[in-house]
Rosetta silent file (secondary structure, phi, psi, omega in degrees, C-alpha in Angstrom):
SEQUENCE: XXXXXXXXXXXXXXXXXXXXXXXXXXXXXXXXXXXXXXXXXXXXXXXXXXXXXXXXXXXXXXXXXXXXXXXXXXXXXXXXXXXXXXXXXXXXXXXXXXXXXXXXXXXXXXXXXXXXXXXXXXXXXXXXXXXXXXXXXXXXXXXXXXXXXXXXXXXXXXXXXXXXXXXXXXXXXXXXXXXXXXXXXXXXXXXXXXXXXXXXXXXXXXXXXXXXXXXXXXXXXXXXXXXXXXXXXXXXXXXXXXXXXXXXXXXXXXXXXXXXXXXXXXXXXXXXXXXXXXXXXXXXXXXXXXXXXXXXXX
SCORE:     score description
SCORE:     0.000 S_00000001
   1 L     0.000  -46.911  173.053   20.748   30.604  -48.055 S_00000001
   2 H   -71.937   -7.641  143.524   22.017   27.337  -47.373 S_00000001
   3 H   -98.663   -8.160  122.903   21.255   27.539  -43.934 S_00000001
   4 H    11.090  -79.251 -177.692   18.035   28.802  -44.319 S_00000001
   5 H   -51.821  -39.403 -167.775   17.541   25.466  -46.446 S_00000001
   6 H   -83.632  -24.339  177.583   18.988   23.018  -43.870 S_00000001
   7 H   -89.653  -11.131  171.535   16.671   24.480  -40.970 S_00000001
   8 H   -59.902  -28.140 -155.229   13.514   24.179  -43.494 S_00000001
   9 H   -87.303  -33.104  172.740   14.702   20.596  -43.915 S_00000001
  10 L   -50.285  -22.572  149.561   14.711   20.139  -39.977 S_00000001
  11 L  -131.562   60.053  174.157   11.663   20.584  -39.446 S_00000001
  12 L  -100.800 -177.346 -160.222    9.795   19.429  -42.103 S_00000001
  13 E   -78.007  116.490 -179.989    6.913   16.505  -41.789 S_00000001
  14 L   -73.915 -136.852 -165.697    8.357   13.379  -42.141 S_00000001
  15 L   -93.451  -10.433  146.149    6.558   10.675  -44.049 S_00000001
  16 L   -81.994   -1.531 -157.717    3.583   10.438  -41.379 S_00000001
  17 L   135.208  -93.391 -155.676    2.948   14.074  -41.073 S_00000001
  18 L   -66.801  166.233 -159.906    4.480   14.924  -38.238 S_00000001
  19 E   -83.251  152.412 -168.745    7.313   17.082  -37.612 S_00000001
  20 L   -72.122  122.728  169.783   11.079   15.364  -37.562 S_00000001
  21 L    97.205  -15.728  171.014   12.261   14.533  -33.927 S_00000001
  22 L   -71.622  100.079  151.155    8.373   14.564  -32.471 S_00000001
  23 L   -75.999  121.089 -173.458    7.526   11.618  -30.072 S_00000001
  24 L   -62.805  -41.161 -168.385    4.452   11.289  -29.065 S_00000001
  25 H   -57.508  -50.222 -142.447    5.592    9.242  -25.984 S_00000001
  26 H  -103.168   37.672 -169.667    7.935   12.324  -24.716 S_00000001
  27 H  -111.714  -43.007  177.393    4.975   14.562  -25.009 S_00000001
  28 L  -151.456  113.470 -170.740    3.335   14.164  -21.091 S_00000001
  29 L   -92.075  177.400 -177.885    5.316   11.798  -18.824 S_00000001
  30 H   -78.532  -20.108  179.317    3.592   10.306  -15.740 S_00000001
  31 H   -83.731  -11.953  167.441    6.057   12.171  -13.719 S_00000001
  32 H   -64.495  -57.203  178.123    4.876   15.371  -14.889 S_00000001
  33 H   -30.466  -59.267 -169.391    1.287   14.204  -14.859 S_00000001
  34 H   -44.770  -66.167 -176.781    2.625   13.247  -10.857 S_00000001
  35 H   -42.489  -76.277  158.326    4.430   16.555  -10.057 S_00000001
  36 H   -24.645  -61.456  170.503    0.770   18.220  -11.285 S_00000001
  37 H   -84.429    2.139 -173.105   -1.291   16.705   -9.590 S_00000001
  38 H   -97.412  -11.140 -154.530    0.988   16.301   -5.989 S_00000001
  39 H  -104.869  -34.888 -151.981    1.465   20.691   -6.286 S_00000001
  40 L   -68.603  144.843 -179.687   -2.764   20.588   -6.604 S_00000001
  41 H  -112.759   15.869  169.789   -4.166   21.307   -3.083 S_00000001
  42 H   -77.521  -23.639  168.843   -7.237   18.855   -3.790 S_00000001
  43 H   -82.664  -81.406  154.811   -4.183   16.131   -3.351 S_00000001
  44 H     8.793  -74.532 -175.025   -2.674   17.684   -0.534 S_00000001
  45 H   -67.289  -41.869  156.807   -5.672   17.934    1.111 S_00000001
  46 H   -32.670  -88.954 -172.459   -6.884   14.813    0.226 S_00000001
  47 H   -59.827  -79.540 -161.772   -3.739   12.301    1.137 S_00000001
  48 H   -53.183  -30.592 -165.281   -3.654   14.498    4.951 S_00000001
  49 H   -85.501   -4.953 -179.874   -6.922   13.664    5.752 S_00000001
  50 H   -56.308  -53.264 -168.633   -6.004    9.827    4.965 S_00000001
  51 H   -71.304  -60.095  161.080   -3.313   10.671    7.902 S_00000001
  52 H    -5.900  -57.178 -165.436   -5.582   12.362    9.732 S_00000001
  53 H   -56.870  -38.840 -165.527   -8.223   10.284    9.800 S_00000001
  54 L  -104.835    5.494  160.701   -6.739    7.686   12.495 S_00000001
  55 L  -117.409    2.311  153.374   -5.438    9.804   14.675 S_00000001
  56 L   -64.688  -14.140  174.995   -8.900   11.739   15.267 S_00000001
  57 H   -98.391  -33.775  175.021  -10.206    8.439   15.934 S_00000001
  58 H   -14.944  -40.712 -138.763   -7.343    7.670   18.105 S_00000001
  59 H  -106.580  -23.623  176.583   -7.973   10.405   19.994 S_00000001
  60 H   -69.872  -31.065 -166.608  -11.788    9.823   19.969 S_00000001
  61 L   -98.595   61.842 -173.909  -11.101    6.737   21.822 S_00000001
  62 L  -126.170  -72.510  177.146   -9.196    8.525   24.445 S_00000001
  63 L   -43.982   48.335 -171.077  -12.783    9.757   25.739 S_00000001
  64 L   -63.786  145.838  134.773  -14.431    6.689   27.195 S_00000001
  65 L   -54.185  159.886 -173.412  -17.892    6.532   28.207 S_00000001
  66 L   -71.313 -159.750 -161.587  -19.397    5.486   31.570 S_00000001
  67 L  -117.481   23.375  135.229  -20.544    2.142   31.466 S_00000001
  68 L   -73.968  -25.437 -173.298  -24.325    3.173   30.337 S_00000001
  69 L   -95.997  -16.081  167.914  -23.308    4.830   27.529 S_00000001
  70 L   -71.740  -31.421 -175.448  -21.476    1.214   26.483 S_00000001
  71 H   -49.117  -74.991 -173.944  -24.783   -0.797   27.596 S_00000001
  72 H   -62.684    8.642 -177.398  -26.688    1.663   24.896 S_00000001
  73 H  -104.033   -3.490  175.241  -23.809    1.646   22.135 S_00000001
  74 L    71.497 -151.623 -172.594  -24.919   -2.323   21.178 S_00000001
  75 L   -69.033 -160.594  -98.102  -22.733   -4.355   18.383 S_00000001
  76 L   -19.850  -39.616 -177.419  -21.068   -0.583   17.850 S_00000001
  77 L   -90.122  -14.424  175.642  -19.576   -0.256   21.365 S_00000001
  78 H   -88.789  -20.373 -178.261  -18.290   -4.079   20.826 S_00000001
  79 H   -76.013  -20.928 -171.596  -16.751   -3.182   17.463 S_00000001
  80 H  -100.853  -13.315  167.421  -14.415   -0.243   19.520 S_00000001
  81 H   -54.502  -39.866  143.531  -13.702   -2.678   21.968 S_00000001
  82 L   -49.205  -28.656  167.256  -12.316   -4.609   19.484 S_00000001
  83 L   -66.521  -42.239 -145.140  -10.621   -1.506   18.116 S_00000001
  84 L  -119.048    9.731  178.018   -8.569   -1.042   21.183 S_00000001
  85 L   -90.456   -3.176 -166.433   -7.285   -4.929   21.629 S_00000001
  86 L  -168.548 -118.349  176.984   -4.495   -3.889   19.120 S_00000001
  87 L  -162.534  -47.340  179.607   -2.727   -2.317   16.730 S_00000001
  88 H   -86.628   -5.053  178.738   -3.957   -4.494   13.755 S_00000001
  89 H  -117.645   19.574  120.664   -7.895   -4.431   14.688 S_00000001
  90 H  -114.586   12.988  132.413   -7.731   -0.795   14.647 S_00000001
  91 H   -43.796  -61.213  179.228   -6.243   -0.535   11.311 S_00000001
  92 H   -37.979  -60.928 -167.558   -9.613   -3.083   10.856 S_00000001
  93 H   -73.256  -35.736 -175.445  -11.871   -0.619   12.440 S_00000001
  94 H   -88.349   -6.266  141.917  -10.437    2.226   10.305 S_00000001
  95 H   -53.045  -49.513 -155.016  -10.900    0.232    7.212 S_00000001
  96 H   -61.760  -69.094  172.751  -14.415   -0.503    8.534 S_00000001
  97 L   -49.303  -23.162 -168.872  -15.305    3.029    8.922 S_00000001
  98 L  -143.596   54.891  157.591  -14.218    4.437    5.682 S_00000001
  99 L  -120.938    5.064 -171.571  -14.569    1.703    2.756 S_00000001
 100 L   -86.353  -83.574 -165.175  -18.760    2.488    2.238 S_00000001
 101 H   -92.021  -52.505 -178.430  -17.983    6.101    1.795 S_00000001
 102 H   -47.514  -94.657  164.336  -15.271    7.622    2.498 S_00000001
 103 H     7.478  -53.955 -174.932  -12.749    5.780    0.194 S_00000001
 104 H   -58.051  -55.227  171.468  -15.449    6.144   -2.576 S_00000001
 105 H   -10.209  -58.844  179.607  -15.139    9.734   -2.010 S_00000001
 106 H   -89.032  -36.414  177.922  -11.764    9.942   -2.518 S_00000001
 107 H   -48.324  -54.730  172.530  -10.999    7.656   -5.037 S_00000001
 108 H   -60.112  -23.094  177.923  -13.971    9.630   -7.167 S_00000001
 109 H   -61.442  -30.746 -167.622  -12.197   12.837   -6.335 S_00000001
 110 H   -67.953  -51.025 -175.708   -9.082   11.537   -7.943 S_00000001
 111 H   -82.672  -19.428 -158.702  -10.698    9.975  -10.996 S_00000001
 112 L  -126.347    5.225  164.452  -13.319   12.127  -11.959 S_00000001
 113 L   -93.566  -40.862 -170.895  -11.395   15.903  -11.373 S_00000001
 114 L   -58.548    1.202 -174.687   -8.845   14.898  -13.463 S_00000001
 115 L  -120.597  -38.173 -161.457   -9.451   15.395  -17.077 S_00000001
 116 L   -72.141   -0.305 -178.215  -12.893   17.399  -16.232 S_00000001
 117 L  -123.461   30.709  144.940  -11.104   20.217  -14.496 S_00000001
 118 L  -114.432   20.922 -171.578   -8.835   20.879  -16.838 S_00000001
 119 L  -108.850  -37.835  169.923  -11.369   21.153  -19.407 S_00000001
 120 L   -25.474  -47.955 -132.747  -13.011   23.564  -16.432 S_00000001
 121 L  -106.064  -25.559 -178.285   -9.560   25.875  -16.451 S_00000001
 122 L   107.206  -52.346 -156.199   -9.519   26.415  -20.277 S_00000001
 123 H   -84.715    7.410 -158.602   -5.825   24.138  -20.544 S_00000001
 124 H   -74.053  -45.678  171.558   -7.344   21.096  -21.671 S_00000001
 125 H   -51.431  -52.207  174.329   -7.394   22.228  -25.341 S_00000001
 126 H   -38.012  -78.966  164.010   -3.862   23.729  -24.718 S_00000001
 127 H    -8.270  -72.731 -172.595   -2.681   20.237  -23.759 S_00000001
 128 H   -73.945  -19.956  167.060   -3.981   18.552  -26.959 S_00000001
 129 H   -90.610   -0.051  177.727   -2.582   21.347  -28.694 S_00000001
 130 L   -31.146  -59.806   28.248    1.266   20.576  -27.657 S_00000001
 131 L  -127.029  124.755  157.622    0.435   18.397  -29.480 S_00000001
 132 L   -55.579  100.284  165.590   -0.566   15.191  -26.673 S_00000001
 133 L   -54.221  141.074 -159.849   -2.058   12.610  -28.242 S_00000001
 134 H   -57.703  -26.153 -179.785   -5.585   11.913  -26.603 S_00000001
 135 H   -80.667  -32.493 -168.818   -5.383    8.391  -25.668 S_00000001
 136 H   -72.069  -30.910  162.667   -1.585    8.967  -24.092 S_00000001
 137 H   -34.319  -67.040 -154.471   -3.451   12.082  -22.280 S_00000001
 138 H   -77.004  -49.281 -174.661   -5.907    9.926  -20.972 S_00000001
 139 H   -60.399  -13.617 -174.031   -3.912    6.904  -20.003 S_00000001
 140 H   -80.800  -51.661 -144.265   -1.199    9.073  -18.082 S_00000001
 141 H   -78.409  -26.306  167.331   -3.891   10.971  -16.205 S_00000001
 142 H   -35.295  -94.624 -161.935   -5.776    7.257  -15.567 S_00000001
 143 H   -13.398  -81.321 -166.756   -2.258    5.757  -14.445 S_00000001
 144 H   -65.801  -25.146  151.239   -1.934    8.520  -12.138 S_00000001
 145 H  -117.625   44.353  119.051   -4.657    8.524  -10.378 S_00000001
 146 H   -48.676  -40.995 -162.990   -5.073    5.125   -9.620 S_00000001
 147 H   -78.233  -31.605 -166.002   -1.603    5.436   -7.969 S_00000001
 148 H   -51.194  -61.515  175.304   -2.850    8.573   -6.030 S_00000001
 149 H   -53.274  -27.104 -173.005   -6.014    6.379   -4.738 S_00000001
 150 H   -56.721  -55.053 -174.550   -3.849    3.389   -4.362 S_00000001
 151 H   -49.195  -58.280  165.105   -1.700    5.831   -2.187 S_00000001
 152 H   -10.255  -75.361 -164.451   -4.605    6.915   -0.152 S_00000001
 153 H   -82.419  -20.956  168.466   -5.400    3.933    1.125 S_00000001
 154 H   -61.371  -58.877  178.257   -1.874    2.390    2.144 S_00000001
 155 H   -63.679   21.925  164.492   -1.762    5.961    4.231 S_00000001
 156 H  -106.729 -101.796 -123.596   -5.050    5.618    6.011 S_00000001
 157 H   -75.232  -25.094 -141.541   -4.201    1.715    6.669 S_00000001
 158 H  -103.576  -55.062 -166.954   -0.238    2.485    7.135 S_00000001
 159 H   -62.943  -51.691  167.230   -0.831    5.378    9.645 S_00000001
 160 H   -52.384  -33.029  166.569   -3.683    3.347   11.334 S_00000001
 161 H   -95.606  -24.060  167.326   -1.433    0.297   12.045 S_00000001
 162 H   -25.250  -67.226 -161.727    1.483    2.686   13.244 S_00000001
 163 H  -103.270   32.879  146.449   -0.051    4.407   15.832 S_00000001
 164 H  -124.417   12.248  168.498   -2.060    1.849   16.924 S_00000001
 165 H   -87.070  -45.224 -177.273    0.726   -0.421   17.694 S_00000001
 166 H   -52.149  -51.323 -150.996    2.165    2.283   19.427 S_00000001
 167 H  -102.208  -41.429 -171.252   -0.718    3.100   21.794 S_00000001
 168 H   -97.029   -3.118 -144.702   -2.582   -0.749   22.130 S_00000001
 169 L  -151.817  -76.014  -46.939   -0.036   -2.703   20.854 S_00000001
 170 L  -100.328   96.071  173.888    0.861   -5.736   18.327 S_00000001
 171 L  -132.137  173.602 -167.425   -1.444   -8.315   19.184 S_00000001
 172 L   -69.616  131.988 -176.863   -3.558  -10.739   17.549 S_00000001
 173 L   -53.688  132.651 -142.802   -5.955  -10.141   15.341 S_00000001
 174 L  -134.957  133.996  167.565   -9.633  -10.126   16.889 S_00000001
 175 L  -139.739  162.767  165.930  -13.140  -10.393   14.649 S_00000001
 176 L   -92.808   18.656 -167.837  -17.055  -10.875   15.772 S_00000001
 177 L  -137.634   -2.387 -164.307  -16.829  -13.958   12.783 S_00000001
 178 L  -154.827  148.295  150.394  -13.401  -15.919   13.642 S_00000001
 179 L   -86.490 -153.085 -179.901  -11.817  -16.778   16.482 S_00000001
 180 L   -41.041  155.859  178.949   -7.624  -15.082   17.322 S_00000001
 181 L  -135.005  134.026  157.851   -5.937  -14.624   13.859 S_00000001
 182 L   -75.540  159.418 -170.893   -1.682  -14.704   15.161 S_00000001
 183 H   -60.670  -60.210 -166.642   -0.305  -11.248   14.453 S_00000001
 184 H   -58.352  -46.304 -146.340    1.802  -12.280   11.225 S_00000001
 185 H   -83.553  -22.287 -179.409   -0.975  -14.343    9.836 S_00000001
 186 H   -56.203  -47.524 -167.790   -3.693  -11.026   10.872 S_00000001
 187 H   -57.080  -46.643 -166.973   -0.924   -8.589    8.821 S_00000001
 188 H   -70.701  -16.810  167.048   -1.583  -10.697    5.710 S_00000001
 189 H   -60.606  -69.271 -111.469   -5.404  -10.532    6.118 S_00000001
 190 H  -107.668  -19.842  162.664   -5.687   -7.105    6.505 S_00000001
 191 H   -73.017   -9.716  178.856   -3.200   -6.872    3.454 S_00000001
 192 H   -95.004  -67.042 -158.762   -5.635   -8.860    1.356 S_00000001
 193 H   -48.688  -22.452 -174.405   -8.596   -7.265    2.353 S_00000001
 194 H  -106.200   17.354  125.222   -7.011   -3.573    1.050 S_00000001
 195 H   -33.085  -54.329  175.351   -6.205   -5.800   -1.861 S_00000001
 196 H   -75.654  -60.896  166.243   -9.548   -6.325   -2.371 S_00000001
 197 H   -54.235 -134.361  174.367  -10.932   -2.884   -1.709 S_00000001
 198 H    44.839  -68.366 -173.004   -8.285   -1.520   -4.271 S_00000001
 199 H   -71.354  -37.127  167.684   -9.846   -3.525   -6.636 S_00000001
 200 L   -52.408  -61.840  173.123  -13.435   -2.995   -5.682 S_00000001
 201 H   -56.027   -0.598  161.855  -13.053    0.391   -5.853 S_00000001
 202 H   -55.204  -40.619 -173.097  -11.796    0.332   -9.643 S_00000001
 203 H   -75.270  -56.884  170.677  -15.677    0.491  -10.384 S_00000001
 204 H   -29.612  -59.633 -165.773  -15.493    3.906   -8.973 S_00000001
 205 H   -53.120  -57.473 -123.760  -12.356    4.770  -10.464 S_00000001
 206 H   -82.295  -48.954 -169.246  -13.392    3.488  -13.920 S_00000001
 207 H   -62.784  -25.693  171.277  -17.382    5.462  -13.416 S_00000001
 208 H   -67.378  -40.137  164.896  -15.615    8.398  -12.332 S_00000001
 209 H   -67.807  -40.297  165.951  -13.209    8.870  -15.267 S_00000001
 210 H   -42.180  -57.065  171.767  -16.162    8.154  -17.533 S_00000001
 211 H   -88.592   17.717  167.749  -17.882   11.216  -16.370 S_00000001
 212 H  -121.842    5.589  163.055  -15.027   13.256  -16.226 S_00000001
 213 H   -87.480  -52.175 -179.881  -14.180   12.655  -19.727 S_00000001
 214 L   -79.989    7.749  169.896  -18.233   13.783  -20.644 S_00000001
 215 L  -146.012  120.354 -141.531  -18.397   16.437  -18.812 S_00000001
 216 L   -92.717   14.882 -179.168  -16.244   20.087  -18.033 S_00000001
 217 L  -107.002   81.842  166.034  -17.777   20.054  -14.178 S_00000001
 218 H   -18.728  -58.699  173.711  -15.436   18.329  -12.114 S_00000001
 219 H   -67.115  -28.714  159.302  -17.982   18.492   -9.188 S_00000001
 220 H   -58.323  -58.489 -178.905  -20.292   16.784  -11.280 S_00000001
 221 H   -38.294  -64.795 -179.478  -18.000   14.038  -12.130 S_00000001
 222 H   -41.262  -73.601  171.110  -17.286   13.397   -8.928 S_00000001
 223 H   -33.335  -33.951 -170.172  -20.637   13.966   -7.104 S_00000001
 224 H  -106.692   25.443  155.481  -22.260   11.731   -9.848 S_00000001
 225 H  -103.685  -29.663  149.644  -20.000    8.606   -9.126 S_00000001
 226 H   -55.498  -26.854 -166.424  -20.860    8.937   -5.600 S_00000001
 227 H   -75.488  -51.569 -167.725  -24.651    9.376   -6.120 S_00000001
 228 H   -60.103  -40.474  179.363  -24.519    6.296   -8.614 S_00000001
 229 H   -75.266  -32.951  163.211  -22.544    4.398   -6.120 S_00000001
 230 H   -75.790   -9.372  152.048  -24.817    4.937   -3.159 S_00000001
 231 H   -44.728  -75.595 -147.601  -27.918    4.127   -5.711 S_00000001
 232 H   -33.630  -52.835 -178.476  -26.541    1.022   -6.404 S_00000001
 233 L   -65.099   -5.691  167.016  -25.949    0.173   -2.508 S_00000001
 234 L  -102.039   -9.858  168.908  -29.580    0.957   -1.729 S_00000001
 235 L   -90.184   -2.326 -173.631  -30.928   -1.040   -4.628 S_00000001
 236 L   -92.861  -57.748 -154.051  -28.572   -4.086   -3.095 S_00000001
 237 L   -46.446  -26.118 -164.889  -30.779   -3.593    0.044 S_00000001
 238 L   -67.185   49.782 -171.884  -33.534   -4.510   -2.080 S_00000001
 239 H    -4.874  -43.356 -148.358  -34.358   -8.349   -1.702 S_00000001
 240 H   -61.671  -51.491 -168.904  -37.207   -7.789   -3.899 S_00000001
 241 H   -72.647   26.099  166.755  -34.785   -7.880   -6.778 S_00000001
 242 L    26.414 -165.775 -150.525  -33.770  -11.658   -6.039 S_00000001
 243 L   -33.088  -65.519 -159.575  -30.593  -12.460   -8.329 S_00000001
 244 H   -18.215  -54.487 -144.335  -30.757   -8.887  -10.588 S_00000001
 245 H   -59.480  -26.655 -174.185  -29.273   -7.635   -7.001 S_00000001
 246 H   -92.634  -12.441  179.695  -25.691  -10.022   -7.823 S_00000001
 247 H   -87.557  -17.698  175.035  -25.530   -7.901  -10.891 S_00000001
 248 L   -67.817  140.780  179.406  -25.147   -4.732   -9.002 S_00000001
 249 L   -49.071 -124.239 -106.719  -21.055   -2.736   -8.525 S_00000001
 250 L   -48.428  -24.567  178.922  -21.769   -2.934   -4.906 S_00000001
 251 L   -31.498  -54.795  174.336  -23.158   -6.293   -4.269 S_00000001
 252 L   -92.853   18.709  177.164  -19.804   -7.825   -3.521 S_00000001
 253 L   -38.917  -61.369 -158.462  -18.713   -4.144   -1.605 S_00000001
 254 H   -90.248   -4.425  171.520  -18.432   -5.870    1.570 S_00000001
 255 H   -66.012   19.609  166.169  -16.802   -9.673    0.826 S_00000001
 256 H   -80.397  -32.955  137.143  -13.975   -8.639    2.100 S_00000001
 257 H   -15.520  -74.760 -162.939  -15.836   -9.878    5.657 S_00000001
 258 H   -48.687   -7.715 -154.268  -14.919  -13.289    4.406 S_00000001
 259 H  -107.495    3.925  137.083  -11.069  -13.076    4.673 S_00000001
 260 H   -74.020   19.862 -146.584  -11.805  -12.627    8.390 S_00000001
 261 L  -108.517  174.867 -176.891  -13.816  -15.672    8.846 S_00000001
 262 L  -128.515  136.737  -32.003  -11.711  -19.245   10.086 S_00000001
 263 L   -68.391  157.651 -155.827  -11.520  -21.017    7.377 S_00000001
 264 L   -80.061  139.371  162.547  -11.144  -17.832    4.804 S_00000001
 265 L  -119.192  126.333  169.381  -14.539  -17.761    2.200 S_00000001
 266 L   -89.947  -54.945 -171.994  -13.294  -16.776   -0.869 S_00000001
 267 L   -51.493    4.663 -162.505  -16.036  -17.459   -3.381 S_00000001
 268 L   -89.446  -73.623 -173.752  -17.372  -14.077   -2.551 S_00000001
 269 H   -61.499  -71.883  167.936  -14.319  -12.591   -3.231 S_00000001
 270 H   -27.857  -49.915 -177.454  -13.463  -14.293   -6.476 S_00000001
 271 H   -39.303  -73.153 -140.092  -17.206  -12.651   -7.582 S_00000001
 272 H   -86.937  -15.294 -171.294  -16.617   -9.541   -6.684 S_00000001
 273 H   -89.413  -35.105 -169.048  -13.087   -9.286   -7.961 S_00000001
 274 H   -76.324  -46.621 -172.344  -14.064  -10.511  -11.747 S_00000001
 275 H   -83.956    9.845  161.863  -17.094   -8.194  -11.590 S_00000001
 276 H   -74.140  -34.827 -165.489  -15.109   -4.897  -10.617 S_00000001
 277 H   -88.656   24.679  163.755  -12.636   -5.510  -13.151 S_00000001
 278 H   -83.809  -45.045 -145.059  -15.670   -5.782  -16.241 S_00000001
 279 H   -84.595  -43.926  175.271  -17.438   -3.148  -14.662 S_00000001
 280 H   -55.276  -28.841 -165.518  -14.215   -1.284  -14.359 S_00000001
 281 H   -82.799  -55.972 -173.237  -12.918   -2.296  -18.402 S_00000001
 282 H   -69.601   -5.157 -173.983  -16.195   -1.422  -19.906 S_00000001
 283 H   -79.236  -52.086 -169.018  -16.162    2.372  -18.067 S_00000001
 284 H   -44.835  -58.847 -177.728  -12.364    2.721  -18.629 S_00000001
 285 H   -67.597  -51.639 -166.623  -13.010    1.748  -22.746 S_00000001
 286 H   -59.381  -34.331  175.313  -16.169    3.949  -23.028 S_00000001
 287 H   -55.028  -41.874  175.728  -14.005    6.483  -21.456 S_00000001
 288 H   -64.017  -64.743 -173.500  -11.097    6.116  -23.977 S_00000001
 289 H   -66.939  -35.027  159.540  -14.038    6.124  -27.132 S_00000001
 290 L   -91.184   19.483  167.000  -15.904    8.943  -26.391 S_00000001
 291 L   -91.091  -37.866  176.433  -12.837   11.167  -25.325 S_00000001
 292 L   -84.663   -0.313  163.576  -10.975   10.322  -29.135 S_00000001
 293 L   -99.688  -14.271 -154.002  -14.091   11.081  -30.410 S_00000001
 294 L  -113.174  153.361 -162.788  -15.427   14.058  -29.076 S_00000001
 295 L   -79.002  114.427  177.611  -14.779   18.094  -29.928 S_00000001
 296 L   -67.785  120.516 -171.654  -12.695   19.579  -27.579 S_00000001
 297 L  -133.379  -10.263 -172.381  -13.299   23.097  -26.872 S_00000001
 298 L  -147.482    0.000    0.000  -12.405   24.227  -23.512 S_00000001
């Protein structure tokens, strides 16, 4: 009987509730979160084509054209020309190529499957019944995939200056807005600039987790932080809408241009960095307030 007594007393509710020896903190670590999402083959798949990506162009620019089909490629056949003086201006061109879309792409894939496709699968409820608390749920699965996109993009830029040092290179950095950048001072550009994107791309992150907290369709999440981000860049196009136009995510997409220019324009930059991370705070918080508010059911 008395030990009976001593294991009722072991786990009974201490003076919050909750059962004696339960931490909330110890409930879903980030490394778990990590493990989970790295075994997923939407990661996998993901992260290779990052590697991928630069040596299919690599390989495209193996394949020259005559010298008609360069006449007819315009400011496009001068930008691969430019590709091929180095090892750090095509890391540049394979930035170039993949921060309108691609990037977005992935970054929304990251942000906006994670909470909605486990609400898809049925475990989400499971989770929360462990029991996780909802904001450390959400803040884990945030964490981690920010580092996954973070991750992305050093391997698409890391892979891109590899092998293109190998095959053109290490020479000075080359733009159509500056003259020669030296190689050391080029690495630290091209280190700002995915500085910058990293942060631009927050506004993704932040719209994507919004709608993958409101909704159990993954592909929705996703799809509809990409639609909303290519609105936005076609309503930028839009002159018409004088200033409204500086209020737009996308506006400051591309001010990353400036940190190629001799002397660097910043003011651009600055813009574009304070308005990803509002646009990024308020998605991130509405994301947190309607997730601890809302019935979980699936």
């Amino acid at each position: 009987m008395s030990t009976v007594r001593s294991a009722g007393a072991g786990t009974a509710p201490d003076s919050a509730g909750a059962a004696r020896g339960y931490r909330p903190q110890a409930t879903l670590s980030i490394w778990t979160e990590v493990r989970r999402q790295a075994s997923r083959r939407r990661t996998q798949l993901a992260l290779g084509f990052m590697i991928l990506l630069p040596v299919i162009v690599l390989i495209a620019f193996q394949f020259e054209g005559n010298g008609d089909d360069r006449e007819r490629g315009g400011e496009f056949s001068s930008l691969i020309e430019l590709a091929t003086a180095g090892g750090l201006n095509f890391t540049l061109f394979s930035i170039f190529v993949s921060a309108s879309f691609l990037l977005v792409v992935i970054v929304a894939l990251f942000c906006g499957d994670t909470v909605a496709s486990e609400a898809s699968w049925g475990s989400l409820r499971y989770l929360l019944a462990i029991p996780v608390p909802r904001a450390r749920l959400l803040a884990v699965k945030l964490v981690v995939a920010l580092a996954y996109s973070a991750l992305a993009l050093l391997l698409l830029a890391g892979t891109a200056l590899l092998i293109g040092t190998l095959r053109y290179g290490w020479a000075p950095l080359r733009s159509t807005v500056a003259a020669e950048i030296p190689p050391g001072e080029g690495l630290l550009r091209l280190l700002g600039i995915l500085g910058y994107l990293a942060v631009m791309l927050m506004i993704v992150a932040g719209l994507a987790f919004l709608l993958s907290v409101s909704t159990d369709a993954a592909l929705g999440a996703v799809g509809g932080a990409v639609l909303l981000w290519i609105l936005s860049s076609i309503l930028d196009q839009i002159t018409a809408l004088g200033v409204l136009r500086h209020f737009l995510p996308t506006h400051y997409s591309t001010a990353w241009l400036g940190l190629l220019s001799t002397p660097v324009q910043t003011d651009d930059i600055v813009r574009g960095c304070i308005s990803a991370i509002c646009y990024a705070t308020v998605f991130w918080s509405l994301a947190f307030w309607r997730f601890t508010r809302k019935d979980v059911v699936s």
